[in-house]
C-alpha positions as CSV (number, residue, x, y, z in Angstrom):
1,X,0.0,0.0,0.0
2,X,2.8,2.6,1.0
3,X,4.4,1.9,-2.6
4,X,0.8,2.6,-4.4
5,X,2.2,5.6,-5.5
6,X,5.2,4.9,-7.3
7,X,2.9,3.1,-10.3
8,X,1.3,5.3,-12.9
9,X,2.5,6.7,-16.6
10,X,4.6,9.4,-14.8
11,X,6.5,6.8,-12.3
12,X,10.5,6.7,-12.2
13,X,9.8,3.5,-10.1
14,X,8.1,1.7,-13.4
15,X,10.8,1.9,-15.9
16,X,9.9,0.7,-19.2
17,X,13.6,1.1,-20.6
18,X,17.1,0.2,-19.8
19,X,18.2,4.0,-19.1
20,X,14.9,4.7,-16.9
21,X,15.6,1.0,-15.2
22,X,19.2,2.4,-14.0
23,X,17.5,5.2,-12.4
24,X,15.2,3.4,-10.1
25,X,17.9,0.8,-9.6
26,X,19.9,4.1,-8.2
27,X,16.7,5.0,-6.2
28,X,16.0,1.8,-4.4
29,X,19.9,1.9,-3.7
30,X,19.6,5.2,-1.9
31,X,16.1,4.1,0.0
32,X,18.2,0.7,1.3
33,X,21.2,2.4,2.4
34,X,19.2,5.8,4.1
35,X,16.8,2.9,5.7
36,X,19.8,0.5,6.8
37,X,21.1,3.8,8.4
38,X,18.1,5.0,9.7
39,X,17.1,1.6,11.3
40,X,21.0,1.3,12.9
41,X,20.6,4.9,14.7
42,X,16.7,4.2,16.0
43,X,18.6,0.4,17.4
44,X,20.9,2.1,19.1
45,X,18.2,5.1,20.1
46,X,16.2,2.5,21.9
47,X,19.2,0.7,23.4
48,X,20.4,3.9,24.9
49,X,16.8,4.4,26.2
50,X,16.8,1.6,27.9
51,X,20.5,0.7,28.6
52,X,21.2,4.2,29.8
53,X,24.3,2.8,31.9
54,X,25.7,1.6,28.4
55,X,26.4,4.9,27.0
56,X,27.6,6.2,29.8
57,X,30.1,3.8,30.4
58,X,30.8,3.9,26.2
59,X,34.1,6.4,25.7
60,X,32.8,8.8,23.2
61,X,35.4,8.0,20.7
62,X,33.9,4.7,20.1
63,X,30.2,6.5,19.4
64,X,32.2,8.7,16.4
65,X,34.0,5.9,15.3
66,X,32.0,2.7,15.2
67,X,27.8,5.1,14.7
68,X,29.8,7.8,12.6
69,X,32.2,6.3,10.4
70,X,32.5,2.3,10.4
71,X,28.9,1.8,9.2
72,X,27.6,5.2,7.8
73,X,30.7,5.2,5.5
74,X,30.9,1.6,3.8
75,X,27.0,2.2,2.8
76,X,27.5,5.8,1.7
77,X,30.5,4.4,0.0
78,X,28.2,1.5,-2.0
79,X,25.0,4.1,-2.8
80,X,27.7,6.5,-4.8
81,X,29.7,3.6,-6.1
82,X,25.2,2.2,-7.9
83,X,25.1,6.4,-8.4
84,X,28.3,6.5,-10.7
85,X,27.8,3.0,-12.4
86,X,24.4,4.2,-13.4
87,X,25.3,7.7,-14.4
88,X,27.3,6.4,-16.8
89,X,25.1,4.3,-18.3
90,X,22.8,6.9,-18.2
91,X,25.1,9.3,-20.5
92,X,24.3,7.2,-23.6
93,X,25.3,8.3,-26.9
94,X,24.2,8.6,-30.4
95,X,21.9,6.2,-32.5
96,X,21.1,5.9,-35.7
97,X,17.1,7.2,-35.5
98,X,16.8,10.6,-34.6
99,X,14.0,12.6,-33.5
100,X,13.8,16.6,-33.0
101,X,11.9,17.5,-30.3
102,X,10.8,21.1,-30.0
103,X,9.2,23.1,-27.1
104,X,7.3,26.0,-27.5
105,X,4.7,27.5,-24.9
106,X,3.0,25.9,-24.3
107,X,3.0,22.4,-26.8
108,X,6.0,20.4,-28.3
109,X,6.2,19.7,-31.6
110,X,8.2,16.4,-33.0
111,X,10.0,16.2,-36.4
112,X,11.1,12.9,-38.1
113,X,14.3,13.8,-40.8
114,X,14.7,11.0,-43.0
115,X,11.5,9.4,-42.5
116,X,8.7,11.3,-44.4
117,X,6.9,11.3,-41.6
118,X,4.7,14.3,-41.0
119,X,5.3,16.7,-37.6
120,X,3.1,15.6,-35.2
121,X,1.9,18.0,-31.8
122,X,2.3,16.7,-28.8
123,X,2.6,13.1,-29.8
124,X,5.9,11.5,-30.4
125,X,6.4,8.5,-32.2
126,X,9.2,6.4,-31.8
127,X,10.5,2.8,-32.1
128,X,10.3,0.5,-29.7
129,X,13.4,-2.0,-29.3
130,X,16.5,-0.1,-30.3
131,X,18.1,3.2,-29.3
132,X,16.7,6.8,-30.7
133,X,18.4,10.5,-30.2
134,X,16.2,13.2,-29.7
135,X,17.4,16.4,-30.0
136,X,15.8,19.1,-28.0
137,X,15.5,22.5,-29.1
138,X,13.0,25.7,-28.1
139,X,12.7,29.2,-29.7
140,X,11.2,31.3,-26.8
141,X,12.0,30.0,-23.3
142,X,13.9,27.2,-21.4
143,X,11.8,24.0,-21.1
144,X,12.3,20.5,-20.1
145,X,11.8,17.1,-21.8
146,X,11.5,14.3,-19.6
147,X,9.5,11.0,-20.3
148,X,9.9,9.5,-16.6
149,X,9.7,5.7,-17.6
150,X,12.2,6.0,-20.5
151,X,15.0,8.2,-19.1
152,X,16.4,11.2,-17.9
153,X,15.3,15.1,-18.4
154,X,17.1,17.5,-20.7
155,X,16.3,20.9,-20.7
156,X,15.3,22.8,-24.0
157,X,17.5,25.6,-24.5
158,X,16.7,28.9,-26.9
159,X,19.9,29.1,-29.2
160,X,21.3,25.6,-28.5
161,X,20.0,21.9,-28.8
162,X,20.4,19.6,-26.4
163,X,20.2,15.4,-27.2
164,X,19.2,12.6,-25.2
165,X,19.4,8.7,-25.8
166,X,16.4,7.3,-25.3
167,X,14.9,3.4,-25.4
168,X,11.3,1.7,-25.1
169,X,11.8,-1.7,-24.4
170,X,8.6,-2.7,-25.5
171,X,5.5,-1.0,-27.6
172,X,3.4,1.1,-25.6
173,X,2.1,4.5,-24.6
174,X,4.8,6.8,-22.4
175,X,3.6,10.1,-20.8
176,X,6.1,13.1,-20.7
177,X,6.0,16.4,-19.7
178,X,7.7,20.0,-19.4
179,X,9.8,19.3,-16.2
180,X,10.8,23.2,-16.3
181,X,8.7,25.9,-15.4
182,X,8.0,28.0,-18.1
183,X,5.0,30.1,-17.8
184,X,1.4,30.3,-17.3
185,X,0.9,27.2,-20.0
186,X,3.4,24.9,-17.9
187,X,0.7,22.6,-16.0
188,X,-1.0,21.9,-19.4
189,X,2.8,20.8,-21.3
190,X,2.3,17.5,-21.5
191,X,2.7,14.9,-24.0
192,X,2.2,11.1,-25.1
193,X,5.2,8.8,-26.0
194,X,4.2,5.8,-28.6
195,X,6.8,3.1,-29.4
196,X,5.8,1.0,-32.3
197,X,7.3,-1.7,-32.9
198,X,7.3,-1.3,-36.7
199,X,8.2,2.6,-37.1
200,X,8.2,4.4,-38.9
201,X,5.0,2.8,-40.7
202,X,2.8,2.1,-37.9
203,X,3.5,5.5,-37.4
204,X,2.0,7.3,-40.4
């Protein structure tokens, strides 16, 4: 029931691609090691609180060593070790589809080079199965493209594009949104991913 929540179309917890499936590896890893933390200081809270002779007869220097260092630091040590291992996955690269994303307030509109695919509004249509680029561009203000189940958030930059490496392990519907505030139109920025597995022609 506590974990209700984390389901939906807009869930980091329900990744539906490799890059998006690193993330909420990296977030469970955090919620372990802050609960395996949390759950050693409230054990030795209680001790304390009822074995109040034991901490007075504890030198202090084995409280900082042994509840500050010996086991805070080995699980610190592990969450940054999943944090850079996924990061770098996350980085991606280039592929061979490319799709340009545009933002405008208060709508993104998707182009397809090299597919004769017309523009489509707030829809994007993309394969599912293999890597696509999408680069990210905006002529008025800075906005943000972020599909939480597939991946990261770039922002949308006037003057410079931006590109992101995205992948939909399977065909399906993806929300994403405008993770950037960017005016009165921001709350209504949203749009649908749709990985076909035979794109671009279930796509036109």
């Amino acid at each position: 029931m506590l974990l209700a929540g984390c389901e939906g179309d807009l869930s980091t917890l329900a990744p539906a691609g490799p890059v998006a499936q690193g993330m909420a590896n990296l977030w469970w890893a955090m919620f372990w090691g802050a609960l395996a933390i949390f759950l050693f200081m409230m054990a030795l809270f209680l001790l304390l609180m009822f074995r109040p002779d034991m901490g007075r007869n504890t030198p202090a220097y084995r409280w900082i060593i042994w509840g500050g260092l010996v086991f805070p630091v080995p699980v610190l040590l592990l969450v940054t070790g999943v944090a850079l291992w996924q990061g770098e996955r996350a980085l991606g690269g280039t592929a061979p589809d490319r799709i340009e994303a545009e933002a405008q307030m208060w709508f993104w509109r998707f182009s397809y080079p090299g597919t004769g695919m017309p523009d489509s509004i707030d829809v994007m249509h993309m394969p599912a199965g293999r890597d696509v680029e999408i680069v990210v561009t905006s002529p008025d203000v800075i906005h943000s493209f972020w599909i939480p189940r597939l991946g990261g958030k770039i922002d949308a930059i006037p003057g410079h594009a931006n590109t992101i490496v995205l992948h939909a392990d399977e065909p399906g519907e993806f929300g994403g949104v405008c993770a950037e505030y960017c005016g009165i139109g921001h709350i209504d920025m949203s749009f649908t991913a749709v990985a076909h597995a035979d794109w671009p022609a279930e796509a036109q």
